[in-house]
C-alpha positions as CSV (number, residue, x, y, z in Angstrom):
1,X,-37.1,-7.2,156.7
2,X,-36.3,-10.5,157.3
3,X,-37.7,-11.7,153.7
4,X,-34.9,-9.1,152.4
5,X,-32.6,-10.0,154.0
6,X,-32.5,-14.0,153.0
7,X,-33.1,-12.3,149.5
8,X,-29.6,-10.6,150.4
9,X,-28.4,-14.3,151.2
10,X,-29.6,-15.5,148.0
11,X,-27.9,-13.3,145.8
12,X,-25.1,-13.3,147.8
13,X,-24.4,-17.1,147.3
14,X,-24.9,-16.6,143.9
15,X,-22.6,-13.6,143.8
16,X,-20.0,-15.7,145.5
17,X,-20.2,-18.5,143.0
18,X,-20.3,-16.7,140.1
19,X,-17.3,-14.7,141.3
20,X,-15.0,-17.6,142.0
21,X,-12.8,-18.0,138.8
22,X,-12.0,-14.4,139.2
23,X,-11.3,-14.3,142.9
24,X,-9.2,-17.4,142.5
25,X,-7.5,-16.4,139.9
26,X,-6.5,-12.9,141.5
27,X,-5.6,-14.7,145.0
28,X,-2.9,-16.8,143.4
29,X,-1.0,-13.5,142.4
30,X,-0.2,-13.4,146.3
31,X,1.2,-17.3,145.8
32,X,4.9,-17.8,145.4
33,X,5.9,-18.4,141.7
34,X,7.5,-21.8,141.0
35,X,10.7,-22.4,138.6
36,X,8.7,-23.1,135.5
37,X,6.9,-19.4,136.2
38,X,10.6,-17.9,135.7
39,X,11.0,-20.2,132.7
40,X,7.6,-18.9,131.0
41,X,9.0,-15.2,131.9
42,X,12.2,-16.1,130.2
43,X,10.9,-17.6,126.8
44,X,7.8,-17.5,126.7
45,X,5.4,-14.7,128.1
46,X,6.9,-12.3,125.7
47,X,5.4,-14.6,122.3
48,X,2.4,-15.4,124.7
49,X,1.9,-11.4,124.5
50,X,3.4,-10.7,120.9
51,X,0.7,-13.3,119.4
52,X,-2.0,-12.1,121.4
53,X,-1.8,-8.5,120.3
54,X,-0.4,-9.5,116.5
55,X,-4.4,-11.2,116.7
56,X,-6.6,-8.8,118.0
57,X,-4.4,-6.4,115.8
58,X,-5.2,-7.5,112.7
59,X,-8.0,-9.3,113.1
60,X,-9.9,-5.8,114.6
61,X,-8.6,-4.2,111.4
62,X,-10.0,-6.9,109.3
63,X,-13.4,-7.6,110.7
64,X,-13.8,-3.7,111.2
65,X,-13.1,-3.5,107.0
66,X,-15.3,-6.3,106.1
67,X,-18.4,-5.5,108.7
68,X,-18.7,-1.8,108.1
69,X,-18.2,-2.0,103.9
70,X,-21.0,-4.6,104.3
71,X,-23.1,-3.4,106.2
72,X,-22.7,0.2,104.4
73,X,-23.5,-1.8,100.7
74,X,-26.5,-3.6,101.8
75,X,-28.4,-0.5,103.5
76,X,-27.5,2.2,100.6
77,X,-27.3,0.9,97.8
78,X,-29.3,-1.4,95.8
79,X,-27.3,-4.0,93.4
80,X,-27.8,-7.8,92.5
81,X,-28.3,-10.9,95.2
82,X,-28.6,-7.5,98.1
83,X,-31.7,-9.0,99.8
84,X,-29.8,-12.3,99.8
85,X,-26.7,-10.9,100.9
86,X,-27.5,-9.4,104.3
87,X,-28.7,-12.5,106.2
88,X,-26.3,-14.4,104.7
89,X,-23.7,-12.7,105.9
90,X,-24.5,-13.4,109.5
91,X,-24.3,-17.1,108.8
92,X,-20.9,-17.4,109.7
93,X,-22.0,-17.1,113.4
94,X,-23.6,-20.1,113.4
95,X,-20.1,-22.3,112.6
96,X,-18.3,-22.4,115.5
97,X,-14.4,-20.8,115.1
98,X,-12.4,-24.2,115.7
99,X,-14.5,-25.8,113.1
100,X,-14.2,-23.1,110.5
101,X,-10.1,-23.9,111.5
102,X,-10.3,-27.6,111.2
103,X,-12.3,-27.4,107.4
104,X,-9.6,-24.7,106.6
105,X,-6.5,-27.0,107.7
106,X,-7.9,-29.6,105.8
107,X,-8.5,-28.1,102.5
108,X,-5.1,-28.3,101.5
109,X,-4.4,-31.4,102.0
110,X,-5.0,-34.5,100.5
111,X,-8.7,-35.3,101.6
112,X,-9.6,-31.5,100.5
113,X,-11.3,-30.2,97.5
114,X,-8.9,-27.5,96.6
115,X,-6.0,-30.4,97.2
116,X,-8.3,-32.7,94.8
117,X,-9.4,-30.0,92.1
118,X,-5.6,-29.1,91.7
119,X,-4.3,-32.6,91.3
120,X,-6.5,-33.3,89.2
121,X,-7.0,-30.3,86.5
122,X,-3.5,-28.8,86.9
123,X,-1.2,-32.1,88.9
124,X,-0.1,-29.6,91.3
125,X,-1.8,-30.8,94.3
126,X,1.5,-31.5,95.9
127,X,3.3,-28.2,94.9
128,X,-0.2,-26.8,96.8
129,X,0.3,-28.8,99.9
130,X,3.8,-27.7,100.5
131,X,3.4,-24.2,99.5
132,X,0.0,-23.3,101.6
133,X,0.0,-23.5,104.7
134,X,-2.6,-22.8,107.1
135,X,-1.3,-23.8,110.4
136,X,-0.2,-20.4,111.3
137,X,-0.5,-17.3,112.8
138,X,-1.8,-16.2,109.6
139,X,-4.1,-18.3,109.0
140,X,-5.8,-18.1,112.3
141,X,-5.7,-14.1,111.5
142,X,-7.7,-15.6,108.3
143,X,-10.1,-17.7,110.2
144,X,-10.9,-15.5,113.0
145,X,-11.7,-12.7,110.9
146,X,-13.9,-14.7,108.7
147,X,-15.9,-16.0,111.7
148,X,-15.9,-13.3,113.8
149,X,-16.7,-10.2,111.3
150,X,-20.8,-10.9,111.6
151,X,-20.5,-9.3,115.2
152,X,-19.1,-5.7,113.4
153,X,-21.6,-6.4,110.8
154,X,-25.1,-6.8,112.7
155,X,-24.4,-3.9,114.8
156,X,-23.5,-1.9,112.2
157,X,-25.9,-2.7,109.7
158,X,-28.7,-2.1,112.7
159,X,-26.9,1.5,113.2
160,X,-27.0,2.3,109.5
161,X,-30.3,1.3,108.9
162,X,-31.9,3.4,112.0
163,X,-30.3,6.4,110.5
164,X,-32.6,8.9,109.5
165,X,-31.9,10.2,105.4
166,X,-32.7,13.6,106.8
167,X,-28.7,14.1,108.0
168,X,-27.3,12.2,104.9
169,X,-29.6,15.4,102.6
170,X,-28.2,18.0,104.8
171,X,-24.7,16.7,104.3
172,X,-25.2,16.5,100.2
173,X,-26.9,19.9,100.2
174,X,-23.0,21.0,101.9
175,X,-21.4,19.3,98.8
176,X,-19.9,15.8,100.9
177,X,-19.8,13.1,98.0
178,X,-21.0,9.8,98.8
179,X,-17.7,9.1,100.4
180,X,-17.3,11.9,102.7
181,X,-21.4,11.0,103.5
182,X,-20.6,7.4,105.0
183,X,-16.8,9.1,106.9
184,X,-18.6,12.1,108.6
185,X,-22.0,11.7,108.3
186,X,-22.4,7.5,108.8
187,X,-19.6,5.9,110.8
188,X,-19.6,8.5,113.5
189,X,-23.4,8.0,114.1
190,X,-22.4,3.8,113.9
191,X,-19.5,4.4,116.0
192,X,-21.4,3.0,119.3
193,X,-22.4,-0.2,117.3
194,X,-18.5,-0.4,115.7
195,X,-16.9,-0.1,119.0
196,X,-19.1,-2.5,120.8
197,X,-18.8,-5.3,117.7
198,X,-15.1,-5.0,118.1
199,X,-14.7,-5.4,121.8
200,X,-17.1,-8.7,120.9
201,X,-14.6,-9.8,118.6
202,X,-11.5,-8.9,120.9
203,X,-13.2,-11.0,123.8
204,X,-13.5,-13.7,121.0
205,X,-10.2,-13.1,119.6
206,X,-8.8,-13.7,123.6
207,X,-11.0,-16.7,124.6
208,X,-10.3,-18.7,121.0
209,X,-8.6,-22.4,122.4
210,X,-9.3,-24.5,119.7
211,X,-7.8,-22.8,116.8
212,X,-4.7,-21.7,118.6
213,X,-4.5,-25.3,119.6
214,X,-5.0,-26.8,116.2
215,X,-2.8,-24.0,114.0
216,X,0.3,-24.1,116.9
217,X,0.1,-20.4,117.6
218,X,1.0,-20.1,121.6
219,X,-1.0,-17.6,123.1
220,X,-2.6,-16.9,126.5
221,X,-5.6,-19.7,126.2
222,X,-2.7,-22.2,125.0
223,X,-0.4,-21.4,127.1
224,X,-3.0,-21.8,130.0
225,X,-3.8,-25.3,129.0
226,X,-0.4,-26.5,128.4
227,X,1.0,-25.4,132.1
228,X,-1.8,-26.6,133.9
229,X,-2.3,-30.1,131.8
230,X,1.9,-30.9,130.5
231,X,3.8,-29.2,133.6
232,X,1.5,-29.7,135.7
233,X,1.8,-26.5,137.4
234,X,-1.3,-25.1,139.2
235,X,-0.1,-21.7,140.4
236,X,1.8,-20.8,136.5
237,X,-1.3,-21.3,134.9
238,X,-3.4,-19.5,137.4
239,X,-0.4,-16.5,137.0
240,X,-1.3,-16.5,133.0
241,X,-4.9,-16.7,133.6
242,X,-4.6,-13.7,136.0
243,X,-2.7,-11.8,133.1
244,X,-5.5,-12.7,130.2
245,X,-8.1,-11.8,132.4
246,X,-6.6,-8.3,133.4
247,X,-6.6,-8.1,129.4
248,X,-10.3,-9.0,129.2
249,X,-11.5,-6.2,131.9
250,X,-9.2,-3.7,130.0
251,X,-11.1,-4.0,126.8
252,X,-14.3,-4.0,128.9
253,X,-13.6,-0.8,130.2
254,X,-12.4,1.1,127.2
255,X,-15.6,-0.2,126.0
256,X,-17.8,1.5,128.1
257,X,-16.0,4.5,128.6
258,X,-15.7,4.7,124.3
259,X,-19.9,4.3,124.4
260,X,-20.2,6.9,127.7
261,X,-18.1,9.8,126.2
262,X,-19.8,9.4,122.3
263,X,-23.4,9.8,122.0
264,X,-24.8,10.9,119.0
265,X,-28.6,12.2,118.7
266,X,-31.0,13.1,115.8
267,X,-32.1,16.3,116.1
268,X,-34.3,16.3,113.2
269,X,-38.3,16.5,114.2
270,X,-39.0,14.1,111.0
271,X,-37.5,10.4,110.7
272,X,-37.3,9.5,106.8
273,X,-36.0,6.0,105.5
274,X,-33.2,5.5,103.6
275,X,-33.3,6.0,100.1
276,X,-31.1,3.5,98.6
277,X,-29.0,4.2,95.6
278,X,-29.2,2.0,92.7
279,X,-25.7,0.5,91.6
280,X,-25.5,0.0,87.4
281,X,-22.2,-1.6,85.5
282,X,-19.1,-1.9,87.2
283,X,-19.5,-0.7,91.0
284,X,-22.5,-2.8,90.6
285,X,-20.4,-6.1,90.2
286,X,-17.9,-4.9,92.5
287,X,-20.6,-4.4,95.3
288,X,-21.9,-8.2,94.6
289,X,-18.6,-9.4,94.2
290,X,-17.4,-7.8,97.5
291,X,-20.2,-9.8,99.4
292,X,-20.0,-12.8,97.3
293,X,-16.0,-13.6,98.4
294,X,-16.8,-12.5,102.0
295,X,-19.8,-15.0,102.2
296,X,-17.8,-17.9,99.8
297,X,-14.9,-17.7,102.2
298,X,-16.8,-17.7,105.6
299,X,-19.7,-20.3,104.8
300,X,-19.7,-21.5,101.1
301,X,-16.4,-22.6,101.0
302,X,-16.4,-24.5,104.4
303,X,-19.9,-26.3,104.1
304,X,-19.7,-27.5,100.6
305,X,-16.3,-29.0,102.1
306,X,-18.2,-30.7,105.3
307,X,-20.5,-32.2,102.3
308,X,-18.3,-34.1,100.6
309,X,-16.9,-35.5,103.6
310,X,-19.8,-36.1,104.8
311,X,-21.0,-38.6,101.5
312,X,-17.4,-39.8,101.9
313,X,-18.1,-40.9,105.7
314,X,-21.7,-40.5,106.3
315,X,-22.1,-44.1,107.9
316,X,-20.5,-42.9,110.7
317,X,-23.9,-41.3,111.9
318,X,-25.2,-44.9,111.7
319,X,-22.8,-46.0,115.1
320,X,-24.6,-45.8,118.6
321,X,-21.3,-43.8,119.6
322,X,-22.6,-40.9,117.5
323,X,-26.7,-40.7,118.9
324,X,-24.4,-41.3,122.5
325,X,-22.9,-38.0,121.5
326,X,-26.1,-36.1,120.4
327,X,-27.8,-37.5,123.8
328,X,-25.2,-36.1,126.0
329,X,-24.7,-33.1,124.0
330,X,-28.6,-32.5,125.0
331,X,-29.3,-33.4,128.0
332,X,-26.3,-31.2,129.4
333,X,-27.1,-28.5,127.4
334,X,-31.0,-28.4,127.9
335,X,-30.1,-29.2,132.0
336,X,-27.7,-26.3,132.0
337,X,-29.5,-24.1,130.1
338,X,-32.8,-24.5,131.8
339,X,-31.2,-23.5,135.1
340,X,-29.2,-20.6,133.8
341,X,-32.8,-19.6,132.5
342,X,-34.9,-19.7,135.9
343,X,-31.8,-18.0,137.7
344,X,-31.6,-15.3,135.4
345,X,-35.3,-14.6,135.5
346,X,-35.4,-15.1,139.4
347,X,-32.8,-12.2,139.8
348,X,-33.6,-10.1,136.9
349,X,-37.5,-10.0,138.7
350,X,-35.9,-9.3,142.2
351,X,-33.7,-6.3,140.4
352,X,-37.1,-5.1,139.3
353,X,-39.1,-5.5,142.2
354,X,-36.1,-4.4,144.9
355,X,-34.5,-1.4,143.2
356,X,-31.7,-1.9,145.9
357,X,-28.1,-0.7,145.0
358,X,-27.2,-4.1,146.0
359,X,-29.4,-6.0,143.9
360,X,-28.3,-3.7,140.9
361,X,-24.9,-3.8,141.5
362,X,-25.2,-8.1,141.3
363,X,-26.8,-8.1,138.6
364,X,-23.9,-6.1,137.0
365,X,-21.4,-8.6,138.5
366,X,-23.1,-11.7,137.4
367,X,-23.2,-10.5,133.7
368,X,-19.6,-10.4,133.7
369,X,-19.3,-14.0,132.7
370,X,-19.7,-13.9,128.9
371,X,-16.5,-11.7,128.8
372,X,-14.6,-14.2,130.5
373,X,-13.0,-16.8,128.0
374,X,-13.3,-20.7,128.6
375,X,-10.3,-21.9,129.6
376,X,-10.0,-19.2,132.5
377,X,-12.9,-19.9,134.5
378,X,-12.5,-23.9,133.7
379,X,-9.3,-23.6,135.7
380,X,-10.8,-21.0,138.1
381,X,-13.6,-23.5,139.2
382,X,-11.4,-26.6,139.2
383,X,-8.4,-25.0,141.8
384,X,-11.5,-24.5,145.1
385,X,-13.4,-27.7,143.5
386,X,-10.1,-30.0,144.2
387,X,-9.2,-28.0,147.5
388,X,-13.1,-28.5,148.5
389,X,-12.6,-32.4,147.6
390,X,-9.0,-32.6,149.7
391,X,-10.9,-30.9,152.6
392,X,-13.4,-33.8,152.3
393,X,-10.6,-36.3,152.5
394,X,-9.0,-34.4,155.6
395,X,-12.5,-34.3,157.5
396,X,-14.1,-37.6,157.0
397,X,-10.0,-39.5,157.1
398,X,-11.0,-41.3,154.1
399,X,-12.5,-40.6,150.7
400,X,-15.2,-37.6,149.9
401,X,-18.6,-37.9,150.6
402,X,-19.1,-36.8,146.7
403,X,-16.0,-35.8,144.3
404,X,-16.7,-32.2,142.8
405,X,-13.8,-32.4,140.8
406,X,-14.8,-34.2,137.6
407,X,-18.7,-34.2,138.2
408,X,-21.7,-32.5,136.4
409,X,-22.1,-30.1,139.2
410,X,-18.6,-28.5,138.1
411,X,-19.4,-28.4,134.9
412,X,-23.2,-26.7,135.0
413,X,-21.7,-24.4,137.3
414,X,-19.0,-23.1,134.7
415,X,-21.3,-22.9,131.7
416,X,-23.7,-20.4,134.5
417,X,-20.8,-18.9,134.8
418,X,-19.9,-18.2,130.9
419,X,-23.3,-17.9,130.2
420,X,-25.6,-16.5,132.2
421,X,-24.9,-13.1,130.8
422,X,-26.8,-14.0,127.8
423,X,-29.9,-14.8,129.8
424,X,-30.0,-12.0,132.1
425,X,-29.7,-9.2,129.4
426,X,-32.5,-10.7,127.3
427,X,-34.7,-11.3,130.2
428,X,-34.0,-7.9,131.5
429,X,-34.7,-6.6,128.1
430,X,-38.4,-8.5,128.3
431,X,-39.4,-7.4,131.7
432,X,-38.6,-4.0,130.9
433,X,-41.1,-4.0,128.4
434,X,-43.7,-5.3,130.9
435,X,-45.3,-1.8,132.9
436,X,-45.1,-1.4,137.0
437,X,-48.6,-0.5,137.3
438,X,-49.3,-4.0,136.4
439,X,-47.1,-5.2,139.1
440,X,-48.9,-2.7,141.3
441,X,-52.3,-3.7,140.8
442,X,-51.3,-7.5,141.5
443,X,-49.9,-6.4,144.8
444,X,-53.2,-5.1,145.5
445,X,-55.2,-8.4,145.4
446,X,-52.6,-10.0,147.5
447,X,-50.3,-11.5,145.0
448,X,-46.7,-12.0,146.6
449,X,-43.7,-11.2,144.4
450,X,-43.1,-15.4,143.1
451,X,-46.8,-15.7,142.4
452,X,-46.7,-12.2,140.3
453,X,-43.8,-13.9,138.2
454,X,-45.3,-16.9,137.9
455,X,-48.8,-16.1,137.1
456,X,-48.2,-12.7,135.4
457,X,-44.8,-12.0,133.8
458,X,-43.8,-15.7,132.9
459,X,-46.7,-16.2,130.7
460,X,-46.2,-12.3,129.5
461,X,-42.4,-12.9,129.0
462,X,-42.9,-16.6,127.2
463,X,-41.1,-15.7,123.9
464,X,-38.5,-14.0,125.7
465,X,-37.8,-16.7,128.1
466,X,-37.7,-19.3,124.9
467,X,-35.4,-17.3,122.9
468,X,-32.8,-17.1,125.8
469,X,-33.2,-20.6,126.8
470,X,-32.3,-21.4,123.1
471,X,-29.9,-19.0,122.9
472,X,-28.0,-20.1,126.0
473,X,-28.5,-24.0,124.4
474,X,-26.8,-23.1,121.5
475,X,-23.7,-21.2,122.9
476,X,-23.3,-24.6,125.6
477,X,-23.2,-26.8,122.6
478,X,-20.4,-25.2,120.8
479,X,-18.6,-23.9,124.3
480,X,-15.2,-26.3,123.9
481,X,-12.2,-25.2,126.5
482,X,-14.7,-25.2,129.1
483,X,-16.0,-28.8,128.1
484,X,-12.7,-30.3,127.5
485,X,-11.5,-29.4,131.0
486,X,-14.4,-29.7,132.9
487,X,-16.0,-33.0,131.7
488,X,-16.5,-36.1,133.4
489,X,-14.4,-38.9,132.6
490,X,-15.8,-41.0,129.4
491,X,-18.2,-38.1,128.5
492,X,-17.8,-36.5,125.0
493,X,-19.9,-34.1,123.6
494,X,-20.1,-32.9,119.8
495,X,-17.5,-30.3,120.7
496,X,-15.1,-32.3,122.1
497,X,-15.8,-35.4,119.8
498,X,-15.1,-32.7,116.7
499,X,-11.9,-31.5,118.6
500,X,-10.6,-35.4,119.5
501,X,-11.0,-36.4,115.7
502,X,-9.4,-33.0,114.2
503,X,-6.5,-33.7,116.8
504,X,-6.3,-37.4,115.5
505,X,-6.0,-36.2,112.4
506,X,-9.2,-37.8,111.2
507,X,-10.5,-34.2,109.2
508,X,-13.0,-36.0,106.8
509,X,-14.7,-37.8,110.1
510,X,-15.5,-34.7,111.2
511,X,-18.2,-33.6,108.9
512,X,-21.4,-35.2,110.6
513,X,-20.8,-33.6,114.1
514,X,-19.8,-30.2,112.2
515,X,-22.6,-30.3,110.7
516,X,-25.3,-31.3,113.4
517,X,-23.4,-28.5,115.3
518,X,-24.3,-25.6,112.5
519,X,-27.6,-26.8,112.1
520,X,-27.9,-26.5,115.8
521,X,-26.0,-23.0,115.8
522,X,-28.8,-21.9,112.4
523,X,-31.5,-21.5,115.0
524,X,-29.9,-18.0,117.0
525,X,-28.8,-17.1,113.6
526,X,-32.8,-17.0,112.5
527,X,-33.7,-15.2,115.8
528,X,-30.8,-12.6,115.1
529,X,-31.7,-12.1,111.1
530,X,-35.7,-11.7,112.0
531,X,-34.6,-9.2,115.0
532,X,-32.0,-7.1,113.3
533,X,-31.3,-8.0,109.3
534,X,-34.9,-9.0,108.7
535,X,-37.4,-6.3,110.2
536,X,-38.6,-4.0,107.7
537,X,-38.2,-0.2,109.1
538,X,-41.4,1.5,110.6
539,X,-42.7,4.9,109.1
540,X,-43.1,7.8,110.7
């Protein structure tokens, strides 16, 4: 009992710390609003909310478009570049949003390709600058969609290509063209996968900072920033953060509810592959044309651009300043992630082992994280962190034995935070995989619950425990908002270094973190295409 009940304590603590952006944030709604709350209320909530929706509006209807038409063409139909085509197309998850944003920005102006290439052929690159511009809400529209459509894609493509070809014959045997196959036969059996890509790309669409930033469109993650960091109002910002977040759960719910209510079932006895359809002539160069723009636009385009400013600036990678960056850039995404890691494991074992309500219910809590954008639980961590470090000063009548506010502490703790999700869903996914009766028959030569997971399930659960550490490495070294505001003074990571130079206007400087950061972001992208685009479908 009492080895359950410091197990209650543990998770408890946990709990409490992984739930305190969102309590702060919700407490401050009982705080007294200030005069520059009325002011944002006045003139600008109301563009805070049209911007917000006018982007997950049209960027849902784009990504939606572009992930199921591709994902439909490379699982039924066979044409030219196919087998090429769908991995590619999830490539675009590897380049992080604010740097597809900052390449964008910059090629149309003078240091860009397409700036260079019409100056030079037709000596318009002038007429080009003034008359394209990118730094809109249009053109993050653009650059969201083109980043953000793999999510619709892999989930789609993974619900096409489990679809047995026995209810695609009984729909051509009741006439349906091809058409009328993939709008009542197709999507509705994809809609789970559709529904939960575009609540990823809504929670995307709403956590975005560094885009907003860059293009001047004033939404909720910009409008955060700017009231906490240029008014210097505390209890605004919190009010904002309180709004996006109600926002966030919102979507999470109609999520679930969407995927509890629609469940589709094969009832056939037989599962038979897809038989793809061969594409001749002209739908056959529409198909490969289709995919060619989508995959130009969102990874062709943008890295051949990071190339030539690259050859153009490439000593920069010579200068200690830059290894300083990849050394901090590791080491506090390798600390971080190895922590998330062992937690996530730790509680995912003692949800296994326990079977309490309780233990369930926490885990369900702490994967809440990943849905939370950046900027909210930076600001949700900092507002206890600074009271914590006043109280210190109160207490002790001079300064703090140790200032949270600023320190790696803060920071770790927000990227377990954002995070842990990740590694708790993919552990959870490899323990399940692992039997009870094994953890029964350890019991009953006297192994105790940390030497089962130690001795039994670690070295059983190895490549799952890699992939998430990587995993969770990865999404730390793009994270930005949460970086920016949480750092310690003088420490820049690849993110932030990418973000400073963009904001100096330095665009061609750019290329060498960019690119150390995509490399960086190729490795998920591998796991995910050998997972899902790569695995060839069993017979039965």
């Amino acid at each position: 009992v009492s080895l359950m009940l410091k197990t209650k304590y543990i998770i408890g603590f946990f709990l409490i710390l992984m739930m305190l952006p969102i309590l702060t944030i919700f407490s401050y709604l009982f705080v007294p609003s200030t005069e520059i709350w009325e002011h944002l209320i006045e003139n600008l909530l109301n563009t805070y909310l049209y911007n917000t929706g006018f982007l997950v509006f049209w960027v849902m209807f784009f990504t939606f478009i572009i992930g199921v038409s591709c994902a439909w063409l490379v699982t039924m139909y066979n044409f030219p570049g196919k087998n090429i085509f769908r991995w590619l197309l999830v490539f675009p998850i590897a380049i992080p949003t604010y740097v597809s944003a900052f390449i964008y920005a910059g090629l149309f102006e003078p240091s860009g390709i397409l700036f260079d290439m019409t100056e030079q052929f037709f000596g318009m690159g002038a007429s080009l600058y003034k008359t394209i511009g990118m730094r809109n809400i249009y053109g993050a529209v653009f650059i969201l969609t083109i980043c953000l459509y793999p999510y619709v894609y892999l989930l789609c493509y993974s619900a096409f290509n489990q679809q047995s070809y026995c209810a695609f014959e009984v729909g051509r045997s009741m006439g349906f063209t091809n058409t009328e196959c993939f709008l009542k036969i197709g999507l509705p059996l994809a809609r789970p996968g559709v529904i939960a890509g575009l609540s990823f790309v809504v929670m995307e669409t709403l956590a975005e900072y560094g885009t907003m930033d860059y293009y001047g469109v004033s939404t909720f993650t910009t409008g955060i920033f700017r009231t906490w960091f240029g008014f210097g109002d505390e209890n605004s910002s919190l009010h904002l953060a309180s709004i996006l977040l109600t926002f966030v759960f919102i979507v999470m719910i109609v999520e679930r509810y969407s995927r509890g209510n629609s469940q589709y079932f094969h009832t056939s006895q037989v599962m038979r592959n897809i038989r793809q359809k061969n594409l001749f002539g002209f739908e056959s160069f529409c198909a490969f044309l289709w995919c060619f723009i989508i995959i130009s636009l969102a990874t062709l385009i943008p890295i051949f651009q990071l190339l030539v400013w690259f050859l153009d600036t490439y000593s920069s990678i010579f200068k200690e300043s830059y290894f300083q960056l990849i050394w901090n850039t590791t080491w506090i995404a390798g600390i971080s992630s190895l922590i998330i890691v062992l937690i996530s494991v730790y509680f995912c074992y003692l949800d296994r082992s326990l079977k309490s309500i309780f233990t369930n219910f926490s885990l369900k809590v702490l994967s809440l994280g990943y849905s939370i954008p950046g900027v909210v639980i930076a600001i949700g961590i900092m507002t206890p962190i600074a009271f914590f470090d006043e109280l210190q000063t109160v207490l002790t009548n001079d300064k703090p034995f140790f200032y949270l506010s600023g320190s790696f502490i803060a920071l770790i703790l927000a990227y377990a935070i954002r995070f842990s999700t990740i590694s708790l869903k993919t552990n959870e996914s490899g323990l399940n995989k692992i039997k009870e009766n094994i953890d029964l028959t350890a019991r009953s030569y006297g192994f105790s619950k940390i030497s089962i997971l130690r001795k039994i399930h670690a070295p059983m659960m190895k490549v799952t425990i890699i992939t998430s550490l990587i995993l969770v490495f990865v999404d730390i070294v793009k994270e930005l908002p949460a970086t920016l505001i949480m750092r310690p003074f003088n420490f820049n990571t690849l993110a932030v270094n990418i973000y400073e130079l963009a904001s100096a206007e330095q665009l061609s400087y750019i290329a060498s973190p960019a690119l150390t950061l995509i490399i960086i972001g190729l490795i998920p992208v591998i796991i995910l295409i050998r997972k899902t685009v790569g695995d060839e479908r069993e017979q039965y």
